[in-house]
N, C-alpha and C positions, 0 to 999 in steps of 0.2 A: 504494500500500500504506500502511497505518496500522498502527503499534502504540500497544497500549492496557494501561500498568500497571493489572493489578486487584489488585493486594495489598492497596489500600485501600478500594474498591467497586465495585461490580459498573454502577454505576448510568450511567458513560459507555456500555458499550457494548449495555446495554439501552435505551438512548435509542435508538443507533445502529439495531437491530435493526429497531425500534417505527417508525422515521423511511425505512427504506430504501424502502419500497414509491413513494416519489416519486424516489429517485436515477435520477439520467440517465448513470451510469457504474457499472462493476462496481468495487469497492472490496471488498479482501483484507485483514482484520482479523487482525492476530499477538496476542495474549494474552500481557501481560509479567506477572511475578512468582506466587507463592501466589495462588491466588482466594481472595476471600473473598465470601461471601453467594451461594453456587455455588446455592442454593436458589432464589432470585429469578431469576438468569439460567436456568436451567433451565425454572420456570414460562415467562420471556418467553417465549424460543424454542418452548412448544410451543404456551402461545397464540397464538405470532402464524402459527406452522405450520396452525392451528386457522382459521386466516383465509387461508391460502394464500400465505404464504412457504416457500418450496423448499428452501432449504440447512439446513445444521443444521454445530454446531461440531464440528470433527475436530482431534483433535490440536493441541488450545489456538489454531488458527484459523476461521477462517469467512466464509465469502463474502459479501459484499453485494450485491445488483442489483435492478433496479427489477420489484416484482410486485403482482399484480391483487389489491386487498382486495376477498374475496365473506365475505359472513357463513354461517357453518357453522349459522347458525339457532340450536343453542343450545348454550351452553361451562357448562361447570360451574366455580367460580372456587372453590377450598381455602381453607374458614373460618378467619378471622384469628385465631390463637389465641396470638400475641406475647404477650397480655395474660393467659395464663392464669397466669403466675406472680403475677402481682398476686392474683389470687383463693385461691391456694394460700396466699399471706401473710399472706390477710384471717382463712384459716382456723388458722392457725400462732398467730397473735396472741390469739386470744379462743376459746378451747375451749369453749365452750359455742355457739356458731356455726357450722353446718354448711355449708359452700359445695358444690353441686353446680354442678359444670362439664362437658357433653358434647364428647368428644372424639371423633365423631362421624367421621372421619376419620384412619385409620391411617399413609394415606400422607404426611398432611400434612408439609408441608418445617420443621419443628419437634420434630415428635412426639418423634424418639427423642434430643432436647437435653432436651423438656420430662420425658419417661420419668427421664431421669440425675440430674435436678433433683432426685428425691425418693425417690432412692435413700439410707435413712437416712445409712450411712457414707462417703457420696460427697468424696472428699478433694479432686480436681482435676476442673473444669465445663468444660471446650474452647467457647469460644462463639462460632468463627472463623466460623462458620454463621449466629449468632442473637445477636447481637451488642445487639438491641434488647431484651435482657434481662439485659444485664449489673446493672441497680441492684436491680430486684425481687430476682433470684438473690444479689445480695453482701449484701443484709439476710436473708434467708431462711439463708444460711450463717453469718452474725453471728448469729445467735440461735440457731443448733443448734450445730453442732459444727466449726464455721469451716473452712477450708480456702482453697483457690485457685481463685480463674478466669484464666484464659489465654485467647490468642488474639483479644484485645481490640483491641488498636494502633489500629485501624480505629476504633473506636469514638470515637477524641479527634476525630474531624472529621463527629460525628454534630449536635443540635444542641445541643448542650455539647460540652465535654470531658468526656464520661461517666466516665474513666475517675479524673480528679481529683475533679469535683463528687459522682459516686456517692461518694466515700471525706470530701467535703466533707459529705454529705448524713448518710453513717454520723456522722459525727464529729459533731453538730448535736443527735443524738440520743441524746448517750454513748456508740455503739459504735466499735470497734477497724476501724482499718480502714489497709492499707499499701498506696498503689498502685506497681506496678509497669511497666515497660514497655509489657506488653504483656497485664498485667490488672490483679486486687486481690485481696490478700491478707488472708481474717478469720482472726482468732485463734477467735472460737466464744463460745457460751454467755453473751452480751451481753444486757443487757435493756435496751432502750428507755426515756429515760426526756427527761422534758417538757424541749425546747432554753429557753435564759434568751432568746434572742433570736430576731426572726421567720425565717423558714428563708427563705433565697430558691430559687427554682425554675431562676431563669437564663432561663425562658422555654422550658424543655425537658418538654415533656407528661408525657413516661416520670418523670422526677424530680419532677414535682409529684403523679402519682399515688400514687410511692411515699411521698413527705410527708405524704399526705395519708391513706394509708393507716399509716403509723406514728400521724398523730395521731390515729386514731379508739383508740388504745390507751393514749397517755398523754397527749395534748392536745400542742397547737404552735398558733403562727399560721404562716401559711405564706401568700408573695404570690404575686399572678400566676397562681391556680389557673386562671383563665377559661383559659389556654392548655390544660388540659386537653380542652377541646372538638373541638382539630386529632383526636383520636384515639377519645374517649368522651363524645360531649357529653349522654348519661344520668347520666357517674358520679356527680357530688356529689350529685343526687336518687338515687340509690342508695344510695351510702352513706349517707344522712342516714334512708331507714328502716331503719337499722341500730338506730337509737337504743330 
């Protein structure tokens, strides 16, 4: 038997899942703490069902044992739409730019965080789910009407400590920004304005796009953008026929 805390990602025991179909023994998975990123383990398990793994999780455990990979011939995979706050932001910033984005997919394991995000008087953001939009989301709240995001914790062993460098990344820019345990606190109604010195990125994609998307508004230099490629290796030709 294994037990596996996922309070902080989901990402051990989707390995596990993904990996069983060579196991040479039955292995009984216990599910320790809160989940988080319950959206990703959910996908695995039905893609890999989709492939011809038998068990499925009951009751915060789940069986493991060795089974036959056949291809189902064809899976449909739920468009990545992590990044659609980025695009909301582009459009938040320069009112004369209209951004269409298809959300082409109701069920998408996002939808009803990205739905909350643009609720105008949305005071508290839960992103115990969508954790990879914590920096888009605390600037897009820094400049409307501020509030809280929660359910973050998870988020400081992403590839930053999203939850300090997003509040690093505000504060670079002029805005308000207080982190907390287990998110970030805006105050609201912050405008953007040019940092005196280069932003650093940390090497974290999500924080360099949002860099990168504040400076199309009031200019920055900003290093290490090429790490934005792990995730969009169109955007800076994107943004750049913004001009």
């Amino acid at each position: 038997n294994l037990e596996i805390d996922v309070s902080k990602s989901s990402q051990p025991i989707t390995a596990l899942i993904l990996s069983s179909s060579d196991f040479k023994d039955k292995m009984c998975v216990k599910l320790l703490g809160k989940g988080v990123s319950k959206g990703y383990l959910e996908l695995t398990i039905d893609l890999a069902r989709k492939w011809g793994l038998k068990t499925e999780l009951k009751n915060s455990s789940i069986e493991l044992y060795n089974w036959n990979v056949k291809s189902p011939g064809v899976v449909r995979i739920p468009s990545e739409i992590s990044l659609y706050p980025m695009a909301i932001l582009l459009d938040k910033l320069h009112c004369n730019l209209q951004v269409k984005v298809q959300k082409d997919d109701p069920d998408n394991l996002l939808s009803s965080t990205l739905d909350d995000l643009e609720i105008p008087e949305l005071e508290i953001l839960n992103l115990v789910n969508a954790s990879d939009i914590i920096t888009p989301a605390a600037v897009l709240m820094a400049i409307s009407n501020g509030g809280e995001i929660v359910g973050v914790e998870h988020s400081k062993g992403k590839e930053s400590d999203r939850i300090i460098k997003t509040c690093e990344l505000l504060s670079k820019f002029s805005m308000k920004c207080e982190s907390k345990k287990d998110g970030v606190k805006l105050i609201g109604r912050d405008v953007p304005k040019r940092p005196e010195r280069i932003v650093k990125t940390h090497m974290d994609h999500r924080l360099a796009m949002t860099a990168v998307i504040l400076a199309t508004y009031c200019g920055a230099e900003i290093d290490d953008v090429e790490i934005i490629n792990v995730t969009h290796p169109e955007f800076m030709s994107m943004i750049a026929k913004l001009r």
